[in-house]
PyMOL Python script that loads the backbone (N, CA, C, O; Angstrom):
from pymol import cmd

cmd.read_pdbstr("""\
ATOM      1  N   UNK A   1       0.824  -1.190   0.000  1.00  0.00           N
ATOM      2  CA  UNK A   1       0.000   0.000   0.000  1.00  0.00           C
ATOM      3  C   UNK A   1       0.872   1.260   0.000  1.00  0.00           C
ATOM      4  O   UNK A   1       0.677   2.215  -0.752  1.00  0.00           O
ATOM      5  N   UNK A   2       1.923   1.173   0.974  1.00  0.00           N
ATOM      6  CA  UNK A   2       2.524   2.549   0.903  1.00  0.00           C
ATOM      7  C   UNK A   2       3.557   2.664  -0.006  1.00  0.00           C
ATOM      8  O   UNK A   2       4.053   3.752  -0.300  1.00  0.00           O
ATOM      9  N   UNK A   3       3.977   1.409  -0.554  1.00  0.00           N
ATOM     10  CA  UNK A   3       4.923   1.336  -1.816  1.00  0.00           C
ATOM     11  C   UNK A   3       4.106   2.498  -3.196  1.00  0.00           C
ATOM     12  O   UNK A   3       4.523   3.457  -3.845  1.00  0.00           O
ATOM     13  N   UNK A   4       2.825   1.765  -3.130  1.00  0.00           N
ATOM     14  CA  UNK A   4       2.046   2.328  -4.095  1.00  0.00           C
ATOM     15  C   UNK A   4       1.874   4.152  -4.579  1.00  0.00           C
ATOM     16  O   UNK A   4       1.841   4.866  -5.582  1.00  0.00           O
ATOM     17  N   UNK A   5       1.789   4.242  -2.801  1.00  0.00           N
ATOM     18  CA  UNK A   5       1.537   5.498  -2.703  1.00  0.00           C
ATOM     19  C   UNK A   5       2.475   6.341  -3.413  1.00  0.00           C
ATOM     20  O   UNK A   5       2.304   7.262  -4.213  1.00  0.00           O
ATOM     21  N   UNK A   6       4.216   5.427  -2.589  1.00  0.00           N
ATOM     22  CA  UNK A   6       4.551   6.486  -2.554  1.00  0.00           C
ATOM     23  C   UNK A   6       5.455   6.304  -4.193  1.00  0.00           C
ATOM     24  O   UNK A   6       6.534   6.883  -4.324  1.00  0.00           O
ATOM     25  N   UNK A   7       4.830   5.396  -5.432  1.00  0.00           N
ATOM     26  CA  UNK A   7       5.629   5.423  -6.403  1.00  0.00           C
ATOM     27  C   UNK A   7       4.534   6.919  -7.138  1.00  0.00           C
ATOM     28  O   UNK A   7       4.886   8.029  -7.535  1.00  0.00           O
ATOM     29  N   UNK A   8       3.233   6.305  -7.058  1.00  0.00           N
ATOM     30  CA  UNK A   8       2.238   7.577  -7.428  1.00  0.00           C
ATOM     31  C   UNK A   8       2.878   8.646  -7.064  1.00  0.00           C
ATOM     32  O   UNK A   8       3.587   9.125  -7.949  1.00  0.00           O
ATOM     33  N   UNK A   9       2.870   9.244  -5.956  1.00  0.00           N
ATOM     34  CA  UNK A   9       3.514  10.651  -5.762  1.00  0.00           C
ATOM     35  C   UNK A   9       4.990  10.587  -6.450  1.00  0.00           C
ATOM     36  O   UNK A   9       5.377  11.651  -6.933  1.00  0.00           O
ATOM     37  N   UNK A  10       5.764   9.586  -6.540  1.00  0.00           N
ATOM     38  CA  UNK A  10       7.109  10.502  -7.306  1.00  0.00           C
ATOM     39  C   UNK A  10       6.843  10.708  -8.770  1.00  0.00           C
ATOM     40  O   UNK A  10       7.395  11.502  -9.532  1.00  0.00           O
ATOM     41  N   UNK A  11       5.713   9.678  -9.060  1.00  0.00           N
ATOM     42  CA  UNK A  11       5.384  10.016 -10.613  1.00  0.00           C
ATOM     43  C   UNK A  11       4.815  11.095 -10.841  1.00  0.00           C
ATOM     44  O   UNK A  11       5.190  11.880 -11.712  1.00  0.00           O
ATOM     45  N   UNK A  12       3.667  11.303  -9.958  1.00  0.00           N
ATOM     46  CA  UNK A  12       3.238  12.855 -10.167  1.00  0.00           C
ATOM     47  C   UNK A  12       4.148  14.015  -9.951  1.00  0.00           C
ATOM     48  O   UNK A  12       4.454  14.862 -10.791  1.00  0.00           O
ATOM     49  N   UNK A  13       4.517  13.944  -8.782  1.00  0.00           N
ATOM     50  CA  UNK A  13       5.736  15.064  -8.687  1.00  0.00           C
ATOM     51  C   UNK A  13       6.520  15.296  -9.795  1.00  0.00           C
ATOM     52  O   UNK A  13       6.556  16.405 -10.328  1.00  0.00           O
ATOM     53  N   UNK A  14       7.260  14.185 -10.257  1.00  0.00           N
ATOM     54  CA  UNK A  14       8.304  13.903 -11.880  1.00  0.00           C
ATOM     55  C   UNK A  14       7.434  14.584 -12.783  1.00  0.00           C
ATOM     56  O   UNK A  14       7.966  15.573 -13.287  1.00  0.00           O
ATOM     57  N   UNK A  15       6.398  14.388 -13.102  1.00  0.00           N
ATOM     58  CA  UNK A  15       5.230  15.046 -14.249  1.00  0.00           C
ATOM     59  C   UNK A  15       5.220  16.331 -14.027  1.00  0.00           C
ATOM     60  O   UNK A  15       5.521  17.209 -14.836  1.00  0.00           O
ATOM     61  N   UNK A  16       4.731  16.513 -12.479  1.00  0.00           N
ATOM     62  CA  UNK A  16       4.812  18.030 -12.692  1.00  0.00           C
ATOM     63  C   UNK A  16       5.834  19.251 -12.836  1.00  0.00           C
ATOM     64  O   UNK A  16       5.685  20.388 -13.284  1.00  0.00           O
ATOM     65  N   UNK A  17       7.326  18.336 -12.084  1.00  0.00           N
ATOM     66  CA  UNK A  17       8.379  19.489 -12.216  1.00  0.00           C
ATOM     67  C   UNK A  17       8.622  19.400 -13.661  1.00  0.00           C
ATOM     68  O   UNK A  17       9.114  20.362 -14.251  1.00  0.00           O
ATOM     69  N   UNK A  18       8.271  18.167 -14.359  1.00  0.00           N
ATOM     70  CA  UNK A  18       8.969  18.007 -15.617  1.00  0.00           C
ATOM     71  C   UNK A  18       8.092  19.405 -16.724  1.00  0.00           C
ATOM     72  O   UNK A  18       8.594  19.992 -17.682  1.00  0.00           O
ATOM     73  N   UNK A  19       6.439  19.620 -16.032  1.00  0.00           N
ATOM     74  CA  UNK A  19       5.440  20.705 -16.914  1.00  0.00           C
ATOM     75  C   UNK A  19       6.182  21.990 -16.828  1.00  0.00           C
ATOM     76  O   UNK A  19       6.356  22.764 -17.768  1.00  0.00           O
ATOM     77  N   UNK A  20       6.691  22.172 -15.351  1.00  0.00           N
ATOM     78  CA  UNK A  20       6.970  23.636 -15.164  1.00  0.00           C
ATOM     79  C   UNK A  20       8.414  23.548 -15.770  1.00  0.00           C
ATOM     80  O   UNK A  20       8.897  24.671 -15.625  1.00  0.00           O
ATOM     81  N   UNK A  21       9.286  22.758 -16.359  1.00  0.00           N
ATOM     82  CA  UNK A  21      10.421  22.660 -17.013  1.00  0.00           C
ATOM     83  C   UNK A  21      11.619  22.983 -16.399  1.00  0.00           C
ATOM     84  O   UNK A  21      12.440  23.844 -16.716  1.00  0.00           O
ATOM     85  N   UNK A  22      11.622  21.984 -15.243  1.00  0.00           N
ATOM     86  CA  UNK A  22      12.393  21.757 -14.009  1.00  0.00           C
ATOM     87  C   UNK A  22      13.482  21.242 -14.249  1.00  0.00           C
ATOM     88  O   UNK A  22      14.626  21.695 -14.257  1.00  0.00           O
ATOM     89  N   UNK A  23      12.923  19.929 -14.513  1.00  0.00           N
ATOM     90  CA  UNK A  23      14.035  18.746 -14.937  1.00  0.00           C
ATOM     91  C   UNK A  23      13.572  18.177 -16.255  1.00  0.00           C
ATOM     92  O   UNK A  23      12.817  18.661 -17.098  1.00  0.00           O
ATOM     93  N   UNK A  24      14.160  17.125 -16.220  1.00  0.00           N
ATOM     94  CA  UNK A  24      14.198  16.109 -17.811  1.00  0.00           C
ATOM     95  C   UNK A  24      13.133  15.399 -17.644  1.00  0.00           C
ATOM     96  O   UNK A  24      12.449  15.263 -16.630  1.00  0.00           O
ATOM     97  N   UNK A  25      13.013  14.945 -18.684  1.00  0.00           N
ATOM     98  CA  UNK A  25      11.853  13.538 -18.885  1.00  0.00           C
ATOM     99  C   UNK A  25      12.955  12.519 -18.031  1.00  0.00           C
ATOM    100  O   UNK A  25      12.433  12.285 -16.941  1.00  0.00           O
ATOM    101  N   UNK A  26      14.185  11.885 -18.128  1.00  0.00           N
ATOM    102  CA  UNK A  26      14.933  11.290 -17.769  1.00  0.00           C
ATOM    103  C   UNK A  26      15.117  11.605 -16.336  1.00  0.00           C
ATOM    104  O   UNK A  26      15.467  12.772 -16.166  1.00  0.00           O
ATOM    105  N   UNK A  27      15.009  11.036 -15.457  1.00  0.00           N
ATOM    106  CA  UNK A  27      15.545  11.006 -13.995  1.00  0.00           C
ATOM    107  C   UNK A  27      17.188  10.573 -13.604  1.00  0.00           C
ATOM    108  O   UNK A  27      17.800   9.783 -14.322  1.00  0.00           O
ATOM    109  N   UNK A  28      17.740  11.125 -12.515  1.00  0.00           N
ATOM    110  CA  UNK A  28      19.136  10.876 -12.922  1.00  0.00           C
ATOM    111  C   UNK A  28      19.548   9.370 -11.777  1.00  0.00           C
ATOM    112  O   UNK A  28      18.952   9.025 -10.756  1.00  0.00           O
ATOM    113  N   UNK A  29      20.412   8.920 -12.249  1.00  0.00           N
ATOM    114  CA  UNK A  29      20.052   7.593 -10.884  1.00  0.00           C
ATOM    115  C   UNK A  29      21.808   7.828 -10.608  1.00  0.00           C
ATOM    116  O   UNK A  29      22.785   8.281 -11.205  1.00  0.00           O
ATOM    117  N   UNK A  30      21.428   7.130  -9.162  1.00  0.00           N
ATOM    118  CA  UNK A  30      23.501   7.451  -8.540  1.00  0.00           C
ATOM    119  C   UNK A  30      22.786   6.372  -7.428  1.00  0.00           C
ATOM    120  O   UNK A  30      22.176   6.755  -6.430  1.00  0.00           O
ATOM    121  N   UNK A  31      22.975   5.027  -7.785  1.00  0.00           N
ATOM    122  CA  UNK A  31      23.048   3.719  -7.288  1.00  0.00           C
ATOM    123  C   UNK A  31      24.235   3.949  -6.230  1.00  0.00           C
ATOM    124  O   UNK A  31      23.999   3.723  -5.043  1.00  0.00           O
ATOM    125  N   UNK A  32      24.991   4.214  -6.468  1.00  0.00           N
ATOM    126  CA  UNK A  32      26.631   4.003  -5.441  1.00  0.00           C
ATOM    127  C   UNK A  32      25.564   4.883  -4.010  1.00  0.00           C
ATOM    128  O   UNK A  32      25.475   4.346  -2.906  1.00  0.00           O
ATOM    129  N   UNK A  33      25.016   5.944  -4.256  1.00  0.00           N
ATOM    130  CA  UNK A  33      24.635   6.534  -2.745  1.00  0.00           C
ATOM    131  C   UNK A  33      23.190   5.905  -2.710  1.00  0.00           C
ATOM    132  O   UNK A  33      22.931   5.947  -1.508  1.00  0.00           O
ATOM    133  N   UNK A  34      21.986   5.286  -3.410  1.00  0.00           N
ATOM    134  CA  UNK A  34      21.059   4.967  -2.779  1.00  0.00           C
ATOM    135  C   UNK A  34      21.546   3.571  -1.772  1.00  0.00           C
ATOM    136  O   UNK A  34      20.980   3.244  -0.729  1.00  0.00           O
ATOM    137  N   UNK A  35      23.047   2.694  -2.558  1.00  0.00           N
ATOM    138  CA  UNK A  35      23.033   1.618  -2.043  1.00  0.00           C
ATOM    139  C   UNK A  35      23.703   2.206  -0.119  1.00  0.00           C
ATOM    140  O   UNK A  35      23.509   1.589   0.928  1.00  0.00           O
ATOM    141  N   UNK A  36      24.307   3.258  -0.262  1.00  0.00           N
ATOM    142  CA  UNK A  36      24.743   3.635   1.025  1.00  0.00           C
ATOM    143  C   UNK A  36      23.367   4.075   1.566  1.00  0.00           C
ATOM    144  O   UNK A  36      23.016   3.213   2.372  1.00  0.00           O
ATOM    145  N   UNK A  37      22.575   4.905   1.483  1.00  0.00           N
ATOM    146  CA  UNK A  37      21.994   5.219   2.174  1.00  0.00           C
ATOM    147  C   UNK A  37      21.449   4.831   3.860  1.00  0.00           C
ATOM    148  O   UNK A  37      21.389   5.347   4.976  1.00  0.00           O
ATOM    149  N   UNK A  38      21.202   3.873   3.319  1.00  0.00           N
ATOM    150  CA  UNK A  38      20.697   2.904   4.821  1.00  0.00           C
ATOM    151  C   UNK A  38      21.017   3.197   5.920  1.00  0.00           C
ATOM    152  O   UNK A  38      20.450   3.650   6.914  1.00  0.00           O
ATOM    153  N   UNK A  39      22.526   2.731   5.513  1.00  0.00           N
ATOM    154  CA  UNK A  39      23.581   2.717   6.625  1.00  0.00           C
ATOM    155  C   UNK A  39      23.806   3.886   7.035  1.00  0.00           C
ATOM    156  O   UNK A  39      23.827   4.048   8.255  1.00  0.00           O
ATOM    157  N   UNK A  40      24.038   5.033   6.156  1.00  0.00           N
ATOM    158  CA  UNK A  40      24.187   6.248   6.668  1.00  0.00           C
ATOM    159  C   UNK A  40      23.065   6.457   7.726  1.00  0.00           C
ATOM    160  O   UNK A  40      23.320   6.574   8.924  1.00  0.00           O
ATOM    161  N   UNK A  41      22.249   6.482   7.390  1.00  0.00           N
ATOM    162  CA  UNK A  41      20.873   7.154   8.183  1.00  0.00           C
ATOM    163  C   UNK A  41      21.073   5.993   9.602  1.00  0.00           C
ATOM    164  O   UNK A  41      21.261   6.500  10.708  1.00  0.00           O
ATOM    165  N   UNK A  42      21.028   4.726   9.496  1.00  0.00           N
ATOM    166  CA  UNK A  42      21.229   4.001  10.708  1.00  0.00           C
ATOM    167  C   UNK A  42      22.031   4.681  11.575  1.00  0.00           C
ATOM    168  O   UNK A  42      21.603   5.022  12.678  1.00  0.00           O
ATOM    169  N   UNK A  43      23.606   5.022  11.066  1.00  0.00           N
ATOM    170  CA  UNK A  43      24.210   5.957  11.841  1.00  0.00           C
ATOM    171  C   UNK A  43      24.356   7.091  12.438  1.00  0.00           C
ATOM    172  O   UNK A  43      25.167   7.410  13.308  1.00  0.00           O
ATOM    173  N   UNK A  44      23.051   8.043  11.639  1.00  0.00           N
ATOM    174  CA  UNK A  44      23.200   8.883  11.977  1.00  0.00           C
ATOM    175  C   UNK A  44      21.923   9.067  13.320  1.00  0.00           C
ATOM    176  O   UNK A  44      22.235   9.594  14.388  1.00  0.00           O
ATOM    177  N   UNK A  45      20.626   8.594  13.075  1.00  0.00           N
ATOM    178  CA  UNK A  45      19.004   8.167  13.772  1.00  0.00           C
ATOM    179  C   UNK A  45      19.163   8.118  15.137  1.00  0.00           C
ATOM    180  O   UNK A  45      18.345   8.710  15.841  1.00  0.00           O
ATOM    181  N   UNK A  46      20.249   7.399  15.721  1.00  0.00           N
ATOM    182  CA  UNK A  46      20.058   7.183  17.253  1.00  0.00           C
ATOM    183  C   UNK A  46      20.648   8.510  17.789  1.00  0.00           C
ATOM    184  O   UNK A  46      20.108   8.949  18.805  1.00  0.00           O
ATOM    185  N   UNK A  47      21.988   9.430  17.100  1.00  0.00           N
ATOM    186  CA  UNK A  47      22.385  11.026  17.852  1.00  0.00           C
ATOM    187  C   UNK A  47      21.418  11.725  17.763  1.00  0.00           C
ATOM    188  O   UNK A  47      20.939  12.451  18.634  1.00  0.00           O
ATOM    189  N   UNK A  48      20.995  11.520  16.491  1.00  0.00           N
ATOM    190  CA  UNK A  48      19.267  12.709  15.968  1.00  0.00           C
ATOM    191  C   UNK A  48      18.475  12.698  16.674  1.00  0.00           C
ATOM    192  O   UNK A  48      18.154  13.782  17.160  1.00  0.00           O
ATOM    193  N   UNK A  49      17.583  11.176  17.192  1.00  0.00           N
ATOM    194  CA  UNK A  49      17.069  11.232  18.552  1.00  0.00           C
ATOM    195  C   UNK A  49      17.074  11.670  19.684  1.00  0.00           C
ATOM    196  O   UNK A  49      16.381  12.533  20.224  1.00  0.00           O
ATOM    197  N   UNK A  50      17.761  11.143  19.984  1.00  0.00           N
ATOM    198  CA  UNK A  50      18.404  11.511  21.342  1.00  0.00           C
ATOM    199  C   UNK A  50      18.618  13.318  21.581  1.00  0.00           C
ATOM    200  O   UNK A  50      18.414  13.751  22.716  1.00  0.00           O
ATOM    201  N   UNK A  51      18.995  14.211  20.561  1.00  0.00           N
ATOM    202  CA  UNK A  51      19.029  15.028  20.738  1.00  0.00           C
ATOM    203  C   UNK A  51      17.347  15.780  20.196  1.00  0.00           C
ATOM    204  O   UNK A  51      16.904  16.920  20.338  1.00  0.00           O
ATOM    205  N   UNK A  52      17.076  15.207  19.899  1.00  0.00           N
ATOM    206  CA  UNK A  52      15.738  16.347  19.068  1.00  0.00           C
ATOM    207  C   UNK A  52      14.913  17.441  20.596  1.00  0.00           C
ATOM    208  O   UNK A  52      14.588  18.627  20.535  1.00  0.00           O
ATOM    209  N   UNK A  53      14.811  16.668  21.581  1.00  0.00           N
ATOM    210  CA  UNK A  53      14.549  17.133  22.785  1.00  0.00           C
ATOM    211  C   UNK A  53      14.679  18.775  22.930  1.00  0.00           C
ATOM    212  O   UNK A  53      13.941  19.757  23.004  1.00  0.00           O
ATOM    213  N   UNK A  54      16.423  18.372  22.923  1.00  0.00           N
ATOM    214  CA  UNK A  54      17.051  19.581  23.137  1.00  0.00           C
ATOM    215  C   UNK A  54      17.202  20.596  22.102  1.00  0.00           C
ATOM    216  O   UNK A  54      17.113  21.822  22.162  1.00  0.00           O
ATOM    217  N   UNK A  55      17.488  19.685  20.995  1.00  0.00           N
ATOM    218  CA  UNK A  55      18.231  20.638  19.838  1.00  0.00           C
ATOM    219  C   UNK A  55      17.307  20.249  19.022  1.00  0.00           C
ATOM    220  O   UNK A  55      17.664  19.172  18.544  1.00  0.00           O
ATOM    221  N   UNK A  56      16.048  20.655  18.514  1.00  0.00           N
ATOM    222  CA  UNK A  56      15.014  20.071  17.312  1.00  0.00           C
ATOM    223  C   UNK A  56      15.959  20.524  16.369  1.00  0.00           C
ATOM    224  O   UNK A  56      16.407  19.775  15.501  1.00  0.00           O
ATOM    225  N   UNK A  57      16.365  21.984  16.514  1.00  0.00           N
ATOM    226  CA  UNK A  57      16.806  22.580  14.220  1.00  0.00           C
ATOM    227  C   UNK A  57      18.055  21.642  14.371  1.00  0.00           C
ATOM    228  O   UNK A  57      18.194  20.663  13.639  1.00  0.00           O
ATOM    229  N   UNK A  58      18.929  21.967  15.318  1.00  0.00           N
ATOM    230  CA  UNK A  58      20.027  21.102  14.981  1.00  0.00           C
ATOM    231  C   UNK A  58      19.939  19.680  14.298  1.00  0.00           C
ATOM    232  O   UNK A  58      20.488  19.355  13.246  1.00  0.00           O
ATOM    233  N   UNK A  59      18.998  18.764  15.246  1.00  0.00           N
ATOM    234  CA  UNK A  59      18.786  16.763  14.873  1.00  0.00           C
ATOM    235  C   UNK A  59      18.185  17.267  13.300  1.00  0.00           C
ATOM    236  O   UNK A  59      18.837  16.977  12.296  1.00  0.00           O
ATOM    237  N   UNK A  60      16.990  17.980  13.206  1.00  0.00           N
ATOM    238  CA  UNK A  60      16.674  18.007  12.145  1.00  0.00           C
ATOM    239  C   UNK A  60      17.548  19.023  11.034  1.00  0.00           C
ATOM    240  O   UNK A  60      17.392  18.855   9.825  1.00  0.00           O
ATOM    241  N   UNK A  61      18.306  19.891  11.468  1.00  0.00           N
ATOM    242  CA  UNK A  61      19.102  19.836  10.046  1.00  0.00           C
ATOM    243  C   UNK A  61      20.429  19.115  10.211  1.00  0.00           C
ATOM    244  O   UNK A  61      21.219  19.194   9.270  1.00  0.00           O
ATOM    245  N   UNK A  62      20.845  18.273  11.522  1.00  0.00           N
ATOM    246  CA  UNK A  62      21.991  17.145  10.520  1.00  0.00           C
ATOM    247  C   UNK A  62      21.281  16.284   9.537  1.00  0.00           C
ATOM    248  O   UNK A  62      21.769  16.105   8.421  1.00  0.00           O
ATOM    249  N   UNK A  63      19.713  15.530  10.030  1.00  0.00           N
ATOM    250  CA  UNK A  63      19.331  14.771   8.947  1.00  0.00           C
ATOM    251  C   UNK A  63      19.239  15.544   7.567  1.00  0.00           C
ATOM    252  O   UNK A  63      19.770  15.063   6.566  1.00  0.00           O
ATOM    253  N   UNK A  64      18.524  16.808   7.524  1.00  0.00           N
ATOM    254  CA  UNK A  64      18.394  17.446   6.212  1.00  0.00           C
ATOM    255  C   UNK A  64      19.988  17.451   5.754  1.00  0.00           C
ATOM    256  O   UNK A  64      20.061  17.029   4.600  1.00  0.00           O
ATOM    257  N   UNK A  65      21.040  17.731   6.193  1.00  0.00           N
ATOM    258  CA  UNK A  65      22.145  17.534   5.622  1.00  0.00           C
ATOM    259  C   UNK A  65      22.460  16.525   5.031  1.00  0.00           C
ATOM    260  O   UNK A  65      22.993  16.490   3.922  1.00  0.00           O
ATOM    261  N   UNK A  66      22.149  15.557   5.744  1.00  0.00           N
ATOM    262  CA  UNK A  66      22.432  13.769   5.327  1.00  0.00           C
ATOM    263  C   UNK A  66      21.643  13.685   3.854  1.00  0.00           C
ATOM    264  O   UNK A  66      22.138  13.096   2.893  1.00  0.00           O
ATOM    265  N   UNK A  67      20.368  14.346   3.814  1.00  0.00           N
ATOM    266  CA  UNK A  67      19.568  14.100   3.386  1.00  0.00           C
ATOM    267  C   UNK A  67      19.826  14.851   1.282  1.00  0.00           C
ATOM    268  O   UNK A  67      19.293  14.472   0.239  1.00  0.00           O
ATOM    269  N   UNK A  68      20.810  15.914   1.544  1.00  0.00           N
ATOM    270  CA  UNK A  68      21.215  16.786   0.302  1.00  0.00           C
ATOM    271  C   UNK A  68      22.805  16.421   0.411  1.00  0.00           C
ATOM    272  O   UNK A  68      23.553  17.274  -0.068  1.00  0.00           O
ATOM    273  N   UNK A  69      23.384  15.322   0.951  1.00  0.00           N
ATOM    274  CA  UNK A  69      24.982  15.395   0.673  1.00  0.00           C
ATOM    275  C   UNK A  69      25.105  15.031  -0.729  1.00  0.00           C
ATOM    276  O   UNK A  69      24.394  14.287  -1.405  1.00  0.00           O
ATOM    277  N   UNK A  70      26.158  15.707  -1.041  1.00  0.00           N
ATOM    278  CA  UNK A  70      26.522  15.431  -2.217  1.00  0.00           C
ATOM    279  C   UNK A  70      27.161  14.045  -2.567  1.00  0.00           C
ATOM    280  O   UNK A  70      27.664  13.553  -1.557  1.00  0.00           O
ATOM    281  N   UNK A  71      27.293  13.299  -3.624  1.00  0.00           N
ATOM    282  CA  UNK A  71      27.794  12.146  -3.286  1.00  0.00           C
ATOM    283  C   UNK A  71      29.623  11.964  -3.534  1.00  0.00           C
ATOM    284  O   UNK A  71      30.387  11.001  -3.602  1.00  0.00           O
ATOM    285  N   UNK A  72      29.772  13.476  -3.615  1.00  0.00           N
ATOM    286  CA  UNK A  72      31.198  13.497  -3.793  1.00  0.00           C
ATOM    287  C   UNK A  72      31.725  12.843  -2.146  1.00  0.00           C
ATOM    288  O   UNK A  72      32.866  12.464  -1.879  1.00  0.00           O
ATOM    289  N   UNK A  73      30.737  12.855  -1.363  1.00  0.00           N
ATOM    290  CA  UNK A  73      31.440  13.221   0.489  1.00  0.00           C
ATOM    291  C   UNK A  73      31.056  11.620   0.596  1.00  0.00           C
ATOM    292  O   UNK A  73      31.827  11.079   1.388  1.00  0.00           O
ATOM    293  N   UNK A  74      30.222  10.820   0.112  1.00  0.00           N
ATOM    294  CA  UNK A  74      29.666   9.595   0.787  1.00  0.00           C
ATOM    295  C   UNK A  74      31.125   8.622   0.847  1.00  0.00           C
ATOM    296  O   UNK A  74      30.876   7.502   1.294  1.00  0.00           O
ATOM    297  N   UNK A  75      32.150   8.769   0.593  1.00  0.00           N
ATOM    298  CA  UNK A  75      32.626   7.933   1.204  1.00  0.00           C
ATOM    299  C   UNK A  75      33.621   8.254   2.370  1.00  0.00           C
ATOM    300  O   UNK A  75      34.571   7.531   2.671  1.00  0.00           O
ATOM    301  N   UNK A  76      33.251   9.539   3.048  1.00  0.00           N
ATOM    302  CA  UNK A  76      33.974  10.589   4.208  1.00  0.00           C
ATOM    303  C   UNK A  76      32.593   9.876   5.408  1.00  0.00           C
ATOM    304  O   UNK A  76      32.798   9.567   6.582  1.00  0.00           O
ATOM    305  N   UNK A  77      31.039   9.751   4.552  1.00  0.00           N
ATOM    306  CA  UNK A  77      30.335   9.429   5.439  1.00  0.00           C
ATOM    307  C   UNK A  77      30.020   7.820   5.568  1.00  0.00           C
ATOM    308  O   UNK A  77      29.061   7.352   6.183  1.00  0.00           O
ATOM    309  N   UNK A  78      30.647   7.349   5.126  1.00  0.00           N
ATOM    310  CA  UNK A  78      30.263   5.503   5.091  1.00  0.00           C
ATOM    311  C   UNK A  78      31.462   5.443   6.018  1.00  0.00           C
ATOM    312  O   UNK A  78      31.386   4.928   7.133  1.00  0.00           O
ATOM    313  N   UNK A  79      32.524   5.958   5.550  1.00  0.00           N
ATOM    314  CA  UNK A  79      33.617   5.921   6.954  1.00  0.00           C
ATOM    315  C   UNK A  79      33.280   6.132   8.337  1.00  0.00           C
ATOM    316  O   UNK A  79      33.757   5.514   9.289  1.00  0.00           O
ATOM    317  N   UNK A  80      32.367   7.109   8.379  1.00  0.00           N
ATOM    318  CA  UNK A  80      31.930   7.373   9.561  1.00  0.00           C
ATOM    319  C   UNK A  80      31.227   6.454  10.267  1.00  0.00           C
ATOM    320  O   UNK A  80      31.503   6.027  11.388  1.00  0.00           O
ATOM    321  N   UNK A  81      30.143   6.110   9.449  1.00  0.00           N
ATOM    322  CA  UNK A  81      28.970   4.738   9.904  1.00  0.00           C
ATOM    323  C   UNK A  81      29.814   3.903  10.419  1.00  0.00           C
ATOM    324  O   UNK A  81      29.753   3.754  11.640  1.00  0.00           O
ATOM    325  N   UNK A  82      30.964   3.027   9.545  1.00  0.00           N
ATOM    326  CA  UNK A  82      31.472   2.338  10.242  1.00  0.00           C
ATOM    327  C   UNK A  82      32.539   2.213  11.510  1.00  0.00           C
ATOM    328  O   UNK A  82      32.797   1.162  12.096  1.00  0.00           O
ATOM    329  N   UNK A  83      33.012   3.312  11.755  1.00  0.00           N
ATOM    330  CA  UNK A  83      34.031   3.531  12.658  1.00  0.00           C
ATOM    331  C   UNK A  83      32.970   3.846  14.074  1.00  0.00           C
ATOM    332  O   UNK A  83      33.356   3.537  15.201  1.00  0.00           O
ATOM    333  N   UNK A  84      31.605   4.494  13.835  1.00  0.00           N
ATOM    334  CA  UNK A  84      30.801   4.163  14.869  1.00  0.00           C
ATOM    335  C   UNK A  84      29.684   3.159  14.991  1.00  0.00           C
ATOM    336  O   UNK A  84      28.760   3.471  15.742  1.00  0.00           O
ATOM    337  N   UNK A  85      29.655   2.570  14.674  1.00  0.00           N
ATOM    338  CA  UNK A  85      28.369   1.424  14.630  1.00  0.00           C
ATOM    339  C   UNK A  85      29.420   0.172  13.952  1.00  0.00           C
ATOM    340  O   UNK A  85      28.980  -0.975  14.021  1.00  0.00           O
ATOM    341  N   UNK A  86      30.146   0.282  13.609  1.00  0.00           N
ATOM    342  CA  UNK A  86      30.643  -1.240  13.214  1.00  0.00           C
ATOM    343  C   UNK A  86      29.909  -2.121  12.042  1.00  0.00           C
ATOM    344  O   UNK A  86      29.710  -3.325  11.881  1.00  0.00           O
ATOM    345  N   UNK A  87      29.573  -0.817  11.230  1.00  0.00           N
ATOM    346  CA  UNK A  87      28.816  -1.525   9.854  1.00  0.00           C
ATOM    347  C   UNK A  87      29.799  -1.946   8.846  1.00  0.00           C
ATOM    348  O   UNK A  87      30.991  -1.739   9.074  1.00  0.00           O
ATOM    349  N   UNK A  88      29.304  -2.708   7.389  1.00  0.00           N
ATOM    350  CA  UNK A  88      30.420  -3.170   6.930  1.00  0.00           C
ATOM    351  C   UNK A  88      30.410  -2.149   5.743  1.00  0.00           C
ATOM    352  O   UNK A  88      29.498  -1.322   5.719  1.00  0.00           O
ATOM    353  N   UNK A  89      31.225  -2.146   4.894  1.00  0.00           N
ATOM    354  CA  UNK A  89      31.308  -1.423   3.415  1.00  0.00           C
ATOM    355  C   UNK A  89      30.606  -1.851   2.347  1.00  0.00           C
ATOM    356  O   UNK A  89      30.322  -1.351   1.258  1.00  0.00           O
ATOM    357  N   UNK A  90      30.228  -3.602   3.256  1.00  0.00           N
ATOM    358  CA  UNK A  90      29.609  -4.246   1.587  1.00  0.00           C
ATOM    359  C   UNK A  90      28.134  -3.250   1.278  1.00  0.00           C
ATOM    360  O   UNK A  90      27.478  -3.421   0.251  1.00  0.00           O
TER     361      UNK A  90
END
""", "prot")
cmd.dss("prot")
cmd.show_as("cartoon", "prot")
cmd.util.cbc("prot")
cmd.orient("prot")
């Protein structure tokens, strides 16, 4: 169900930035950071927590950061995941 949803909304969204002549008909894909993703966010979820209490803009803009890194940095941040959480590279 929420798969559904949420392929509908990127299709609509894609349609519409594509009307106002945003982007391409073509979408751009960068596999190397969706396959990191995970892990990043695993690593980052339990400091974000823990702090939102105190620091809401802060937890929420490290995630928004996480969230627009460029993928020039993802392997400054997969280093990170693993040197704290003990994740692997595969």
């Amino acid at each position: 169900m929420i798969e559904q949803f949420e392929k509908q909304l990127h299709q609509d969204l894609h349609l519409f930035l594509q009307s106002m002549k945003e982007i391409d008909a073509r979408l751009p894909e960068c596999p190397d950071v969706e396959d990191k993703w995970e892990q990043i966010a695993k690593a980052y979820i339990p400091d974000g927590i823990r702090e939102f209490n105190d620091f809401p803009s802060a937890s929420l803009g490290g995630f928004r950061c996480l969230c627009l890194m460029p993928a020039s940095t993802l392997p400054v941040w997969s280093r990170y995941a693993v040197e704290q959480d003990g994740l692997s590279h595969d």
